[in-house]
N, C-alpha and C positions, 0 to 999 in steps of 0.2 A: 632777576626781578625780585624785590623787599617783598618782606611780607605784605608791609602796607598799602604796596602794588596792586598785590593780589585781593588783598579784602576792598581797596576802592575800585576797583573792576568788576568785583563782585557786584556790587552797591550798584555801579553804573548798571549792568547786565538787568537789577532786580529794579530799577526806575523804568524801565520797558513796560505801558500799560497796555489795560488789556484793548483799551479805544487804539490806540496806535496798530494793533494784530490785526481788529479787524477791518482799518483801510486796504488793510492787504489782499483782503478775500473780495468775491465780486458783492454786487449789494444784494442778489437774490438769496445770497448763504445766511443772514442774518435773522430767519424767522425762529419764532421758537413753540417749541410744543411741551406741551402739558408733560409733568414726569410719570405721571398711571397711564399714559398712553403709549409714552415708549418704553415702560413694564409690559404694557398688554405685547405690543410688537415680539416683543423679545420674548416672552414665553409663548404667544403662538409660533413664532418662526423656528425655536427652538425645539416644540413641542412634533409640526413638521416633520422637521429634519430626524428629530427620533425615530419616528414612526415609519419615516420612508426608508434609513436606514435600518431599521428593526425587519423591515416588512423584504428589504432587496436579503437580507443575510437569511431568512426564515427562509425565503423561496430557494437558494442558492443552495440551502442547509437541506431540504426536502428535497429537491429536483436530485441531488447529489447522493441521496438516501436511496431515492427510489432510482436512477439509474446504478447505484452499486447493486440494489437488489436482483433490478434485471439481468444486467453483469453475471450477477452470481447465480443466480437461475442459468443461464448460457453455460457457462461453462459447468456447471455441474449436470448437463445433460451430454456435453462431450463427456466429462468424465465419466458418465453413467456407460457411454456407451463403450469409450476406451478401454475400462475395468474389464466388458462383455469383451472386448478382444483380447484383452491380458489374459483371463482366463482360461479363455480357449484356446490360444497357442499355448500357455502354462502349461495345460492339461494334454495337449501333443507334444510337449520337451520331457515334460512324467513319465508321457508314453512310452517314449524314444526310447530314453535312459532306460526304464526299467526293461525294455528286451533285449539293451548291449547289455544288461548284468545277466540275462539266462545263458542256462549251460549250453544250450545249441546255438546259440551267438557267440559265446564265449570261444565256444570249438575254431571259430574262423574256418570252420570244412562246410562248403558249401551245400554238397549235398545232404548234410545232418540238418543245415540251418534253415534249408528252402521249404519244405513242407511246412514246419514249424511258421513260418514268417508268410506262405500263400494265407494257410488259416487265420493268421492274423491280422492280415490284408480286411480278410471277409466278416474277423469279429471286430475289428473296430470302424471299418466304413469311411471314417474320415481322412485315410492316408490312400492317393492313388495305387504308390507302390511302396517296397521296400528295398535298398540294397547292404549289401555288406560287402565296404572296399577295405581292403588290401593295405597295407601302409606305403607300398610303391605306387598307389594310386589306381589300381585294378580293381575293379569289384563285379558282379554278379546281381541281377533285379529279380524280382518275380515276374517281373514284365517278359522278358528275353534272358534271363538265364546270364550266360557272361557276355560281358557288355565287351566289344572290340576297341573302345576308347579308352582314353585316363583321365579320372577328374582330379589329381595330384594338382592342380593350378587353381582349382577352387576354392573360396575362402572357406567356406563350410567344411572341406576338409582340413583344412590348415589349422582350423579354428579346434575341432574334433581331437587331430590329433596333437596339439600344445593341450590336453584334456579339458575343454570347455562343451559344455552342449549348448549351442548354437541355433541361433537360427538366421538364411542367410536373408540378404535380399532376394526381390526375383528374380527368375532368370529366365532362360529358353532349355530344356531339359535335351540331352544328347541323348535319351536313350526314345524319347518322345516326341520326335525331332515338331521344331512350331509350337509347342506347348509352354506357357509362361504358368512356371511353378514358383512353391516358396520349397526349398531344404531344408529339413531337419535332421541336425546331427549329433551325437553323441558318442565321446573314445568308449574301444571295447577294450577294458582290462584281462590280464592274464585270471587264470583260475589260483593261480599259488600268489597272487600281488595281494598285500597287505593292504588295507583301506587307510592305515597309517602312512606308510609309505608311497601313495600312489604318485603323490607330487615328483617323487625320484624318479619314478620309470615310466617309462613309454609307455601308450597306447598299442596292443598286439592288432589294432583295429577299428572300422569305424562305423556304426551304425547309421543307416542315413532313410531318414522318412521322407516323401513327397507327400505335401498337401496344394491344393489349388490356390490361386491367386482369387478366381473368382469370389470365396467362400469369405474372404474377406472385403473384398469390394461388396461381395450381398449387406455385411454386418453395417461397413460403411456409408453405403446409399439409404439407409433408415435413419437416418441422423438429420432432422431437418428442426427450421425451428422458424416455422411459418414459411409462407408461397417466397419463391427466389432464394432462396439458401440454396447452398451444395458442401460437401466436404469433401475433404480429402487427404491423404494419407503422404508423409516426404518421406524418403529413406535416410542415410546420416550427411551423405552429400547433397541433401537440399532437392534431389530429384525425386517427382510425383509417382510415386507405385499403384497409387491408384485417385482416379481423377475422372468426375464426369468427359472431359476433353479427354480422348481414347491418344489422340495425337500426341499431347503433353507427358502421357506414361512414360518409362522409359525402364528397364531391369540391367543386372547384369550384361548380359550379350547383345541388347538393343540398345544403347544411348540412349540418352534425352539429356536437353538442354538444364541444367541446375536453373532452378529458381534465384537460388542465388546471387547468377548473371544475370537476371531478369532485367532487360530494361526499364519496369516499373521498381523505383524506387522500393515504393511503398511494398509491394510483395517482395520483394528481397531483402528487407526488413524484417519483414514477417518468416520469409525461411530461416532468416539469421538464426532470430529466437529460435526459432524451433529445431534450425542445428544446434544449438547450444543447451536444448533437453530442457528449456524452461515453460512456465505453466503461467498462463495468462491471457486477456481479453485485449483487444485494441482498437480501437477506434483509427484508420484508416482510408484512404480511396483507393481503391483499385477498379481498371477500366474504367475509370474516367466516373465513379459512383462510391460516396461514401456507403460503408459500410462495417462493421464489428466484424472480426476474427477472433473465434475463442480458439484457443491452441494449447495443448499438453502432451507430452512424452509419454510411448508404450514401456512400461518396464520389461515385459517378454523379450523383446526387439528391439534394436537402433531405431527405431521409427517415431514419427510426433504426426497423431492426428491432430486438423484444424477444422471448424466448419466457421463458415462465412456466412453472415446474417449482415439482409440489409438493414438500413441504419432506420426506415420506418418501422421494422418491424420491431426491433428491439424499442424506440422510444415512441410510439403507438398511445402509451398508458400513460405520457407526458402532457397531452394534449390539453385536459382540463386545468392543469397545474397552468400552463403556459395562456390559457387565456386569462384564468382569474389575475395570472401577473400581472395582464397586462391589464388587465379593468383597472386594479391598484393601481399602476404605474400613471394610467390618465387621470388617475382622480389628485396623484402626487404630484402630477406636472402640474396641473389647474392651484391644487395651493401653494407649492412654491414659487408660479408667477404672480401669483396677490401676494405671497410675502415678501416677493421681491420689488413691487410697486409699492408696498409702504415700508421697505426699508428704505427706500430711494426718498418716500419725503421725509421719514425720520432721521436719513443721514447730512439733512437740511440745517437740522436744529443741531445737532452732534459736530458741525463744522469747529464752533468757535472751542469747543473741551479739547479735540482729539489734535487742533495746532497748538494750544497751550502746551497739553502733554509732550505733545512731539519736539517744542523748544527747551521746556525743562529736562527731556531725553537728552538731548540732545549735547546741549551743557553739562548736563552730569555726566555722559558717557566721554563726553572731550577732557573732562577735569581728572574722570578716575581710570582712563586707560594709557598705558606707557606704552603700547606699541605703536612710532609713528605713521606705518601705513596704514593702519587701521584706523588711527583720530583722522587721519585726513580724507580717506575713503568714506567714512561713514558722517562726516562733518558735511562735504559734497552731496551725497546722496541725502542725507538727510536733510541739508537746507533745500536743493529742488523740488523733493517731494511735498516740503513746507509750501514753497512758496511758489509751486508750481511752475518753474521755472523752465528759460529753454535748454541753458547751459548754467552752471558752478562747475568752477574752476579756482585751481588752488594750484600757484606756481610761485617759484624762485626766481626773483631779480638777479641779472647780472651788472652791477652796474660801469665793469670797464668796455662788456661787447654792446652795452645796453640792450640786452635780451631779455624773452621772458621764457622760463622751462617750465612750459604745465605738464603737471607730472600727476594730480590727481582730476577725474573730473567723472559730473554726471550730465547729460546729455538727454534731450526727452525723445524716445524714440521716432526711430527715421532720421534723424540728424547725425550727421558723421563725426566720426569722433577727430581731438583737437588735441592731440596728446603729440611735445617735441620741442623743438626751442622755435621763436618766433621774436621778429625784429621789424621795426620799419626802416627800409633800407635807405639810403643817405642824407638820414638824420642827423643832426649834432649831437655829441656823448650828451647822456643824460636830457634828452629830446624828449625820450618814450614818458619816462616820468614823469616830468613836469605834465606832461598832457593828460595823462592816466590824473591826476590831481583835480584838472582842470574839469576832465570829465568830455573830452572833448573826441571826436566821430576819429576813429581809429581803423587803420586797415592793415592787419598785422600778419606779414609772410611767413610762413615756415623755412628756416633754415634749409638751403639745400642738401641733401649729405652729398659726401665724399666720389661716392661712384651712381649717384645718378645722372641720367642722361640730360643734354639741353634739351631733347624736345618734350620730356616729362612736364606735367602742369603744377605748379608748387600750388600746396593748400595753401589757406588763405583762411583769415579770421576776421569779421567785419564785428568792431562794437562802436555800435551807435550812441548818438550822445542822448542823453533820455531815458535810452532803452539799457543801461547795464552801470551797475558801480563795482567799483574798483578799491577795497578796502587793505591799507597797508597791515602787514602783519611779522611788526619787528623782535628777531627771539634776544634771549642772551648772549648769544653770539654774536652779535650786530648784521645778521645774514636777515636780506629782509624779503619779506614774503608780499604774495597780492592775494586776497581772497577776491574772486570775479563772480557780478551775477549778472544774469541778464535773460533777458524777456523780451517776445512779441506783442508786447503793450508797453505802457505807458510807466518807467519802474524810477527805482533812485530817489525816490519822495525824501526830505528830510525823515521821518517815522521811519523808511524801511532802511532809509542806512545807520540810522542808529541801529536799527535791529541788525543787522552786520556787523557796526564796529563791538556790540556785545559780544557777538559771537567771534571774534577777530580776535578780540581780547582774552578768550578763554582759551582761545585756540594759541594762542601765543604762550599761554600759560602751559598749555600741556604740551606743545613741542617744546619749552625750554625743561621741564620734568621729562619728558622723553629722549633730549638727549645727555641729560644728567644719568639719568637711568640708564641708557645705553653705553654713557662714558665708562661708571661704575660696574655693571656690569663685563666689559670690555677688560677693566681692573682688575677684578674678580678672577674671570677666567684667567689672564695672564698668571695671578699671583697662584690656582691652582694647578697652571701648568706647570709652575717651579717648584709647589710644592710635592707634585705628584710625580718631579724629576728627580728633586733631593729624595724623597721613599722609595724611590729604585735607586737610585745609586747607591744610598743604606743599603738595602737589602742586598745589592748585587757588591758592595764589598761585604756585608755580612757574613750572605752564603759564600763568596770565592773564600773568604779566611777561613770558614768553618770547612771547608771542604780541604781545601788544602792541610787543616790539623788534623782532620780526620784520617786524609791520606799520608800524611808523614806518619802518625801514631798509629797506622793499619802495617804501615810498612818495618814500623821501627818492633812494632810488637811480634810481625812475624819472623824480622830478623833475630829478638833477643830468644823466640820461641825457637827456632831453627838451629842456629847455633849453640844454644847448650846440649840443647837434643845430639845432636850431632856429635858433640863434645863427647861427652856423657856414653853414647852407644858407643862411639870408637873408643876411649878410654878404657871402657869395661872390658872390652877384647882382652888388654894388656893384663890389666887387675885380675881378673880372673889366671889367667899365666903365673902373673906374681904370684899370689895366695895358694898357689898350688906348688909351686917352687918354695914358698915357705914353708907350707904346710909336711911337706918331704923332707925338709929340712931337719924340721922339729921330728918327725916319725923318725930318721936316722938318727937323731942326738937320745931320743928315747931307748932306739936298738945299742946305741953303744954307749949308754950310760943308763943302764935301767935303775939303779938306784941315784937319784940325784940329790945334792945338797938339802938340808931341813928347810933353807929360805926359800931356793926354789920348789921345790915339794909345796911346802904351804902355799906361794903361790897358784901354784896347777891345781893344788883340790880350791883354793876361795875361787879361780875365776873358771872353775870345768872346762878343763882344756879338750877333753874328748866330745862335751856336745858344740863348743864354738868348732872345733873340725869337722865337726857332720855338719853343722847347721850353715857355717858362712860361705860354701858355695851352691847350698841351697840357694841363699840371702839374692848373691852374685846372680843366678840364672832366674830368681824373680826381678831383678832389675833392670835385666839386659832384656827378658820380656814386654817389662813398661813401656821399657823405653822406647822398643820395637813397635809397641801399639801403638804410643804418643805419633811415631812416626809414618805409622802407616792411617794414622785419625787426621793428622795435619795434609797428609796426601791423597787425602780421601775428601779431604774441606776444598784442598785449593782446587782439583777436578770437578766437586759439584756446584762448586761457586764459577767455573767459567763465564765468562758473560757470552751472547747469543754469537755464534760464529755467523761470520759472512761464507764461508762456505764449507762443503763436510768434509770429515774427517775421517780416517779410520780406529775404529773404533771394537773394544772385546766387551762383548754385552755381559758376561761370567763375571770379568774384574767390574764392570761397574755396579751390578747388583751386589756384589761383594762391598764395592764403597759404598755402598746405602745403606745393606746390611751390618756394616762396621757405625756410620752413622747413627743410625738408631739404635743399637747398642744398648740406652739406656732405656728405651720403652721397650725391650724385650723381659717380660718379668723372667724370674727363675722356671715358673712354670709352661711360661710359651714354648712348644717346641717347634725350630724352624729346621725344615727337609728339604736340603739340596739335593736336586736330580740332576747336575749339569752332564753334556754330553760335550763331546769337543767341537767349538764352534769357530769359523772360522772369521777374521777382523770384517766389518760390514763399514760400508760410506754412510755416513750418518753424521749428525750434529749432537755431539756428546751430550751434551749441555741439557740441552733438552730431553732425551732418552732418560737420563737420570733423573730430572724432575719426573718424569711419567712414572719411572719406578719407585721411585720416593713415596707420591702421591699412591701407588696402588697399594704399597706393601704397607705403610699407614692405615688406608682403609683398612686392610685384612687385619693387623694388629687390633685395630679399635675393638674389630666387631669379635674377635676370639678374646676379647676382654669382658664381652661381654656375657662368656659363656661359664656357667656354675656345675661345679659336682661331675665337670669328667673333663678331658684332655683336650689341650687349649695346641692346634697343630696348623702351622704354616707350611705349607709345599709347594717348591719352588723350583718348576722342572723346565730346564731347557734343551732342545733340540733341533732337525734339521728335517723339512718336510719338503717334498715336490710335487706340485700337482702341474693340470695342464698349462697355469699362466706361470711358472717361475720354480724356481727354488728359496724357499723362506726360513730364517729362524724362526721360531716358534718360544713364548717365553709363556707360561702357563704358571698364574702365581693366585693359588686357591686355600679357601681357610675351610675349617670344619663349623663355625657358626650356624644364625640364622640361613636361611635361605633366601633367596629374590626373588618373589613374585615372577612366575611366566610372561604375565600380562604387560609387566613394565620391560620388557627386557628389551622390545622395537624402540621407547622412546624415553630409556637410561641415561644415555650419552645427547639430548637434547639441551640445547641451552638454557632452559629456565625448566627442567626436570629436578623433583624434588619428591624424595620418596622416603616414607620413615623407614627402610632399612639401608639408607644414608644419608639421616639426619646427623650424623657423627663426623662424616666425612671432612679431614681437616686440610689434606692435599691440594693440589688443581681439581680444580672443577674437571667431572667426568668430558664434561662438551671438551673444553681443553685439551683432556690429553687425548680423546679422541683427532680432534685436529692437529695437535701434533703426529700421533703416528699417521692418519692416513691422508693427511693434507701434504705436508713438509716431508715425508718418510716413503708415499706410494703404500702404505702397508694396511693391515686390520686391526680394528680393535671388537672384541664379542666376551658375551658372557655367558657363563653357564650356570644354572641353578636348578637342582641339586646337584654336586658333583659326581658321579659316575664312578669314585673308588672308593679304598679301606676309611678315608674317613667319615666320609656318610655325611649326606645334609652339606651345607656350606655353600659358596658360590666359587666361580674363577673365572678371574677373567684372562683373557688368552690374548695375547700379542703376537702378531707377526708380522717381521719385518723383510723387505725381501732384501735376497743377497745379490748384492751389485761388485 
C-alpha cells in the first residue's frame, strides 16, 4: 500500500463525526452534566476511597501491633518460666560434675565414696539418690549399696562416659522399681588425667544423680496465661514427659505414642517445631478449638516446653479495636454506596468522551503495533467493548474452499466461542462472498475435523441480515480479510459501517506493516544465523591452526632441546677421555724433552700451558654437570606437566619432591636453606600429576612466607616417612617452614573454600581447599596443619600429608 493510501485513509478514518458515534449509543447516554459537578464527584469519591483505604491499613497496622505484643507477652512468660527450669537442672549438672571431680569419687572405691555421697544426699535435698557406676555398667546407690543390675544400655550412661554430662529423659529407675526419675550424669576422670588431654582418655567412671520427674511438672503446672491453658513439656522424639493428660506421658521404659504421629495434623506441626529446637507462637486448632502455642527449647536438656493459650484469651484486648472497625466500616459502606449512585449518573454524561477516546486508542494502537496477534486481538476486543457488541470477529478468506477461518474474536459473555474454519455447505465457489456483500441472513457451519464422530453436533454461526456487517480487509498480499460485527439489535446503519470501514482500513494498514516487519525480521535473523556461523567457523579454523602451531612448535622445541642435550652429555663422556689422553701426552713429551725448542717454549709461557692443564677438566666436569641439570630440569618439566591420568600410577613421592625441588630452583635464594629428612619409601598408587601440583603448591607457600623472614635463618624442612596406626599404613610427607606462625583458631576452617587468612595472603599455588581435595578426595588420604612447629626451628607452621599405601 502507497503512501498516499495511507494518508487518504487516514482522512477517510478522521471524517467520522462525532453525530455519527453517537447513533451508536442508546438515546438515555446522551445527557450531560455540569463540569464542577463531576469535579465535585471525583474528589468526594476519591477523597472516600482514601479514607477507607487509610482507615482498613491503620486497623490491620494496630490490630497486627497489638497482637504481636500479645504474642510477645506469651511467649516471654514461657521463656520466664523455661529460663526457671534451665537453671535448676543447670545448677544439678554443676552439682553432678563437681562431685565426679572429688577425690572420694575419683577413688571409684565404693566404700571411700559412700559416706561422702549419703551426706550429700542430705546437704543438697534436691537429688533422691546417688550412684557411682563402673565402666562395665556396675555401680552402687546410697539407696541399696550394689545394685544386682547393669545400666551399661542406658543413654545417660553412654552419654557420661563418651565424657558429656548429661541429662536423660525419663525413665522407670531399676533400683526404685515404678519410680519415674530424670538421670544425671557426668564422666569421672582419673586423678593423674590432664584437663588438656581429657578429650583422649576415658572416663575411669561415672557419676550419676537421680532427681524427680515430679519437681519439674510442679515448675511446669505454674505456667498459665488465663482460665483453659495447660503446658507441657516433649522430649527430642516429640513424646510428652510431662502433660496435664497422665495417659499421653510416656519415659524411657514406658512408651507413649510421639506427637509427631499425632493424627491432629495441627499438633504434629507443632511437635515438629519443637523437635527441631525452634522458639515461637502459633496460631492453630487443636481438638477441634482454635487456639495459640507458645513453644521454645530448654538449653539444660533435649526438651522444648509449650503452653497452649486459648485464642480468646490471648485476643480478649482485640475487642474495642474490632468494634470501632466495624462502626468505620458501616459509615464506609453507606458512602461508597452514594458514591457509587452518582457515579452511575455521572458515567451518563462521560459516555460520549470515553468512546471517542477509546476509537482514537484504538486506531493508534492498530497503526503503531507490529505484532500481528496482538493488532488483531485487541482491534476485536476493543471494537465490542465500543460498540457493545455480541461478537467481533476477524477472519481469513478462503476463496478456492470458499471458507472463513476466524482466528481472532471477542464474544460478550455467556456466548460460546466461534473460533475454526466455517463454510456453507453446497454452495457455489465464491457463494459465501458475494452474500457476505450483499449482507444477506447467513448460517455458517464449522468445518468437521478429521477424527470427529457423525453423531457429534457441528457448531454453527447464525448472522443475520440487519443484525451484523461484514467488512473486507485486503492486505499487500492480496490475502483478504473479513472484519465481523454483530448485535442483538438493530446494527449495520450506513454511520456505523463507515465506522468499520475506518477501522478496516487502519487495520489493513498495520497487518501489511506487520508482515513487512515480520518478513524483515525473518531476514534479520536468518542473515545473523550465517553471520554468527561464519564467527565460528573463523574461530574454529583460527584456534585449530593455532593449536596445531603451537603443537608442532611445543614438539619441535622439545625435540631441538632433547637432542643437543643428549648430544652434548654423551659427547662429553668421549672428550673428557680425549683431553686426558692428550693431556698425558703432552706431560710425557715434557718428561722426555724438558728442554724444548725456543718457538715452542715461547709458545708454552704466552698461552700457560700448566693452568689450561689444571683448569680444562675442571671446564669438562662444569659442563657435563650443566648438562646433567639441563637434563634432569627438562625431566622434571615433562613429569610435572602430565596432564590429569585416567587412572593411577605408581608413583616415588622422594623423586617427585625432588622434581619440584629442582623446579623451583630459582626461588630458592642463596639464603633459603632447604632440609631433606627422606627415609626409604616405598612406590604408592597414586595420580602423579596431581601429587606434584599439591607439592608445588605447599613448598611455594613455605618459600613465600620464610622470605618473609629478616635478621635470622630462612629454613625449609622436608621430612618424609612411614607411619601405621589402626586404619592403615601411610606415607607421611611433613613439609614445615620456620616463619610466621597460623593462628590456632583458623586452622578447623584453612582448607575451606572461600577461606582467606592474612597469613596466606601470599599464597600463589592451588588453593589450600584444592589440594585438600586432592589428597583426601582422589587419594583416601590427610591433609592438617600445625602451628607452631614443635622442633629446632621454632615458630613456623607444617603442614603434614599422608598418603595411604595401597
Amino acid at each position: 500500500m502507497s503512501i498516499s493510501q495511507i494518508g487518504q485513509t487516514m482522512r477517510s478514518f478522521a471524517r467520522v463525526k462525532w453525530w455519527k458515534l453517537t447513533r451508536l449509543l442508546p438515546a438515555g447516554f446522551k445527557g450531560e452534566y455540569h463540569l464542577r459537578y463531576k469535579t465535585a464527584l471525583l474528589i468526594l469519591g476519591g477523597t472516600i476511597l482514601a479514607a477507607s483505604i487509610t482507615g482498613c491499613i491503620s486497623y490491620q497496622s494496630v490490630r497486627r501491633l497489638t497482637l504481636a505484643n500479645l504474642e510477645r507477652n506469651a511467649l516471654l512468660e514461657v521463656r520466664e518460666r523455661g529460663n526457671k527450669i534451665d537453671r535448676w537442672i543447670g545448677t544439678r549438672k554443676a552439682e553432678i560434675e563437681i562431685l565426679a571431680n572429688t577425690p572420694p569419687v575419683r577413688s571409684m572405691n565404693w566404700p571411700v565414696a559412700e559416706p561422702y555421697l549419703k551426706s550429700e544426699v542430705i546437704r543438697l535435698q534436691e537429688f533422691q539418690h546417688f550412684a557411682l557406676i563402673d565402666p562395665d555398667g556396675s555401680y552402687f546407690t546410697t539407696k541399696v549399696g550394689r545394685a544386682l543390675i547393669n545400666v551399661s544400655d542406658r543413654q545417660h550412661f553412654k552419654q557420661a562416659m563418651a565424657g558429656k554430662v548429661y541429662v536423660s529423659d525419663p525413665t522407670i529407675s531399676r533400683t526404685l522399681k515404678r519410680q519415674s526419675i530424670v538421670p544425671i550424669s557426668a564422666p569421672v576422670w582419673s586423678n593423674s588425667a590432664n584437663s588438656i588431654y581429657k578429650k583422649a582418655e576415658k572416663p575411669i567412671g561415672v557419676m550419676n544423680g537421680v532427681i524427680s520427674i515430679d519437681r519439674i511438672a510442679e515448675v511446669v503446672g505454674k505456667l498459665e496465661y488465663g482460665a483453659g491453658t495447660y503446658a507441657f513439656v516433649l522430649n527430642s522424639q516429640g513424646v510428652p514427659i510431662v502433660h496435664p493428660n497422665d495417659r499421653l506421658m510416656g519415659n524411657i521404659d514406658k512408651p507413649a505414642p510421639s506427637f509427631l504421629e499425632s493424627a491432629d495434623a495441627n499438633l504434629a506441626n507443632v511437635a515438629r517445631e519443637m523437635v527441631y529446637q525452634k522458639t515461637g507462637i502459633l496460631l492453630t486448632k487443636i481438638n477441634d478449638a482454635r487456639v495459640y502455642v507458645a513453644y521454645l527449647p530448654l538449653e539444660q536438656a533435649e526438651w522444648s516446653i509449650a503452653l497452649v493459650i486459648p485464642l480468646d484469651n490471648l485476643e480478649k484486648e482485640l475487642l474495642p479495636l474490632n468494634i470501632l472497625a466495624a462502626a468505620v466500616a458501616v459509615l464506609a459502606t453507606a458512602a461508597i454506596f452514594a458514591e457509587i449512585v452518582a457515579l452511575k449518573l455521572f458515567a451518563l454524561n462521560c459516555i460520549r468522551t470515553r468512546t471517542e477516546a477509546l476509537l482514537h486508542r484504538l486506531t493508534s494502537r492498530i497503526r503503531a503495533c507490529l505484532h500481528l496477534d496482538r493488532i488483531l486481538q485487541n482491534t476485536v476486543d476493543e471494537l465490542g467493548t465500543l460498540l457493545k457488541l455480541d461478537r467481533a470477529i476477524f477472519g481469513w478468506y478462503d476463496p478456492r474452499q470458499d471458507t472463513l477461518e476466524f482466528c481472532w474474536e471477542y464474544c460478550r459473555e455467556g456466548l460460546p466461542g466461534r473460533l475454526g474454519i466455517f463454510g456453507v455447505p453446497g454452495g457455489p465457489s465464491g457463494d459465501l462472498a458475494a452474500r457476505l456483500h450483499r449482507s444477506e441472513t447467513i448460517l455458517l457451519y464449522k468445518t468437521a475435523a478429521p477424527d470427529a464422530t457423525a453423531s457429534e453436533e457441528r457448531a454453527h454461526l447464525e448472522l443475520t441480515n440487519s443484525h451484523y456487517a461484514a467488512v473486507p480487509v485486503l492486505t499487500h498480499t492480496n490475502r483478504l480479510g473479513y472484519l465481523f460485527a454483530s448485535a442483538n439489535r438493530r446494527f449495520a446503519t450506513p454511520e456505523e459501517v463507515e465506522v468499520l470501514e475506518a477501522i478496516a482500513d487502519s487495520l489493513a494498514i498495520a497487518i501489511s506493516q506487520s508482515q513487512l516487519h515480520g518478513q524483515i525480521q525473518e531476514d534479520l535473523k536468518l542473515l545473523e544465523e550465517v553471520l554468527a556461523k561464519l564467527r565460528r567457523t573463523e574461530e574454529h579454523l583460527v584456534q585449530s591452526e593455532r593449536m596445531t602451531s603451537v603443537g608442532q612448535l611445543a614438539a619441535e622445541v622439545a625435540r631441538e632441546i632433547n637432542n643437543p642435550i643428549n648430544f652434548i652429555y654423551g659427547r662429553l663422556i668421549h672428550l673428557n677421555d680425549y683431553i686426558k689422553y692428550l693431556l698425558h701426552i703432552i706431560r710425557l713429551y715434557r718428561e722426555q724433552y724438558p728442554e724444548p725448542v725456543p718457538r715452542i717454549a715461547k709458545k708454552i709461557e704466552a698461552g700457560d700451558l700448566d693452568f689450561i692443564s689444571q683448569e680444562l677438566p675442571q671446564i669438562l666436569n662444569f659442563l657435563k654437570r650443566g648438562a646433567d641439570r639441563i637434563r634432569q630440569i627438562v625431566l622434571a618439566l615433562q613429569k610435572f606437566s602430565l596432564p590429569d591420568e585416567a587412572t593411577k600410577e605408581r608413583a616415588n613421592v622422594n623423586e617427585s619432591i625432588d622434581n619440584i625441588l629442582l623446579l623451583l630452583a630459582h626461588q630458592l635464594e642463596e639464603k633459603i636453606l632447604v632440609v631433606k629428612e627422606y627415609n626409604n619409601l616405598p612406590p604408592i598408587l597414586c595420580y602423579p600429576g596431581q601429587l606434584s601440583h599439591v607439592f608445588a603448591s605447599l613448598i611455594t607457600h613455605a618459600i613465600d612466607a620464610v622470605k618473609s623472614i629478616e635478621n635470622s635463618a630462612q629454613i625449609i624442612t622436608i621430612t618424609t616417612d612411614i607411619v601405621e596406626d589402626s586404619t592403615g599404613r601411610f606415607i607421611v610427607v611433613a613439609i614445615a617452614h620456620n616463619a610466621s606462625t597460623t593462628p590456632p583458631e583458623i586452622h578447623h576452617r584453612i582448607f575451606d573454600h572461600f577461606s582467606h587468612t592474612k597469613s596466606l595472603k601470599n599464597f600463589t599455588g592451588l588453593g589450600l581447599s584444592v589440594c585438600y581435595k586432592i589428597i583426601v578426595e582422589f587419594h583416601g588420604g590427610r591433609l592438617t596443619v600445625k602451628s607452631p612447629v614443635q622442633s629446632k626451628t621454632a615458630g613456623g607452621a607444617e603442614f603434614i600429608v599422608e598418603l595411604p599405601i595401597v
